[in-house]
C-alpha positions in Angstrom: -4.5 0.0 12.8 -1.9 2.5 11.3 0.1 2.7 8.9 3.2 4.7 8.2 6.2 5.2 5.9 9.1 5.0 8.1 12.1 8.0 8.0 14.2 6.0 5.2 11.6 5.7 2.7 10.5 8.1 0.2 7.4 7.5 -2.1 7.0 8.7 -5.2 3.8 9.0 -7.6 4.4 7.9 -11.1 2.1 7.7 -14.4 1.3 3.5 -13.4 1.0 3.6 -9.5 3.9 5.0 -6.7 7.5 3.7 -6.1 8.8 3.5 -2.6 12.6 4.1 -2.3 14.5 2.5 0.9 17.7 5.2 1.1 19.4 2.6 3.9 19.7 0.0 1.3 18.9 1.2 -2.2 16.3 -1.2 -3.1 13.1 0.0 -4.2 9.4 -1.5 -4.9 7.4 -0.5 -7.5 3.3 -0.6 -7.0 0.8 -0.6 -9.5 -2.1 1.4 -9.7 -4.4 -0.8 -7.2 -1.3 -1.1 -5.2 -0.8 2.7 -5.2 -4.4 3.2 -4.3 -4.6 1.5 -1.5 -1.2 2.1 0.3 -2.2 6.1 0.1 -5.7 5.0 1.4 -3.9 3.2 4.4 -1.5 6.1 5.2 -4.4 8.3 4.8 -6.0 6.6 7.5 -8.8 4.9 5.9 -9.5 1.4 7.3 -8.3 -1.8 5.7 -12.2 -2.7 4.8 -13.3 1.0 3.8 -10.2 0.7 1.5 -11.2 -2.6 0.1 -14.5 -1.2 -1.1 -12.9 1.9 -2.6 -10.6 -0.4 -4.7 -14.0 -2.7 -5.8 -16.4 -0.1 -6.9 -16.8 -1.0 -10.2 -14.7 -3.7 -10.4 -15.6 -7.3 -10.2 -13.2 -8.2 -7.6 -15.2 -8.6 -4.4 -14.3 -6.7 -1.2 -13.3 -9.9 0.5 -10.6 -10.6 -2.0 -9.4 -6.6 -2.3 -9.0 -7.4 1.6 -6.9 -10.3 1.2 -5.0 -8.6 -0.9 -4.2 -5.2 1.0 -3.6 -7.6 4.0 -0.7 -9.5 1.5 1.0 -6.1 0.2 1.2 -4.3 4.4 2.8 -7.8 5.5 5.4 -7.6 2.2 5.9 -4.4 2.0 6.4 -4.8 6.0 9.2 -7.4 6.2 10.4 -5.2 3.8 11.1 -2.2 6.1 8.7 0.1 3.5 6.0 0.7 6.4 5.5 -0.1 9.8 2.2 -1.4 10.9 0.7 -0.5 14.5 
Protein backbone atom coordinates (compact mmCIF):
# COMPACT_ATOMS: atom_id res chain seq x y z
CA UNK A 1 0.00 0.00 0.00
CA UNK A 2 0.99 3.77 -0.42
CA UNK A 3 0.28 6.63 0.71
CA UNK A 4 0.55 10.06 -0.55
CA UNK A 5 -0.44 13.72 -0.01
CA UNK A 6 -2.07 14.76 -3.13
CA UNK A 7 -0.87 18.28 -5.13
CA UNK A 8 -3.57 20.54 -3.07
CA UNK A 9 -2.51 19.69 0.30
CA UNK A 10 0.20 21.08 2.24
CA UNK A 11 1.27 19.63 5.78
CA UNK A 12 2.48 21.39 8.30
CA UNK A 13 4.38 20.24 11.68
CA UNK A 14 3.20 22.06 14.80
CA UNK A 15 4.27 21.90 18.66
CA UNK A 16 0.92 19.09 19.24
CA UNK A 17 1.07 16.96 15.99
CA UNK A 18 0.86 18.31 11.90
CA UNK A 19 -2.04 20.22 10.22
CA UNK A 20 -2.98 19.30 6.66
CA UNK A 21 -4.32 22.34 4.56
CA UNK A 22 -6.72 21.51 1.44
CA UNK A 23 -5.82 24.93 -0.80
CA UNK A 24 -9.01 23.75 -3.24
CA UNK A 25 -11.37 24.28 -0.54
CA UNK A 26 -9.81 25.88 2.54
CA UNK A 27 -10.66 23.38 5.10
CA UNK A 28 -8.04 21.99 7.13
CA UNK A 29 -7.54 18.97 9.70
CA UNK A 30 -5.62 19.10 12.52
CA UNK A 31 -3.73 15.71 13.87
CA UNK A 32 -2.52 15.05 17.14
CA UNK A 33 0.70 13.76 18.01
CA UNK A 34 -0.26 9.90 17.42
CA UNK A 35 -2.02 11.11 14.52
CA UNK A 36 1.02 12.96 13.26
CA UNK A 37 3.17 10.05 13.91
CA UNK A 38 1.70 7.80 12.03
CA UNK A 39 0.62 9.66 8.84
CA UNK A 40 4.59 10.67 8.45
CA UNK A 41 5.31 6.90 9.13
CA UNK A 42 2.71 5.99 6.23
CA UNK A 43 4.10 8.55 3.69
CA UNK A 44 7.44 7.47 4.77
CA UNK A 45 6.69 4.20 3.50
CA UNK A 46 6.58 2.24 6.50
CA UNK A 47 3.83 -0.40 6.59
CA UNK A 48 0.44 -0.09 8.28
CA UNK A 49 1.55 -2.87 11.00
CA UNK A 50 5.36 -1.77 11.36
CA UNK A 51 3.69 1.64 12.10
CA UNK A 52 1.32 0.23 14.59
CA UNK A 53 4.15 -1.03 16.62
CA UNK A 54 6.13 2.23 16.46
CA UNK A 55 3.03 4.04 17.91
CA UNK A 56 2.74 1.12 20.89
CA UNK A 57 6.12 0.88 22.19
CA UNK A 58 5.68 1.88 25.45
CA UNK A 59 2.24 2.49 25.44
CA UNK A 60 -0.44 0.19 26.60
CA UNK A 61 -2.45 0.42 23.53
CA UNK A 62 -1.87 -2.93 21.80
CA UNK A 63 -0.76 -3.05 18.14
CA UNK A 64 -4.08 -4.51 17.06
CA UNK A 65 -5.95 -1.50 18.23
CA UNK A 66 -3.04 1.28 16.92
CA UNK A 67 -4.00 -0.77 13.62
CA UNK A 68 -7.52 -0.14 13.80
CA UNK A 69 -6.90 3.12 14.36
CA UNK A 70 -4.42 4.09 11.47
CA UNK A 71 -6.86 2.03 9.24
CA UNK A 72 -9.89 4.81 10.66
CA UNK A 73 -7.66 8.03 10.12
CA UNK A 74 -6.28 6.84 6.00
CA UNK A 75 -10.13 6.07 5.27
CA UNK A 76 -11.13 9.79 6.90
CA UNK A 77 -8.57 11.65 6.02
CA UNK A 78 -9.31 9.80 2.43
CA UNK A 79 -12.91 10.74 1.74
CA UNK A 80 -11.49 13.80 2.70
CA UNK A 81 -9.25 14.40 -0.39
CA UNK A 82 -6.00 14.81 2.29
CA UNK A 83 -4.26 11.56 0.88
CA UNK A 84 -4.89 9.11 -1.65
CA UNK A 85 -4.36 5.52 -0.89
CA UNK A 86 -2.94 2.86 -3.55
Amino acid sequence: MTIALPRHVLATETESGLVLLDERGGRYWQLNGSGATALKLLLAGTSTQDTAEELTRGSAVGSDQAAADIAALLNALSQAGLVVVS
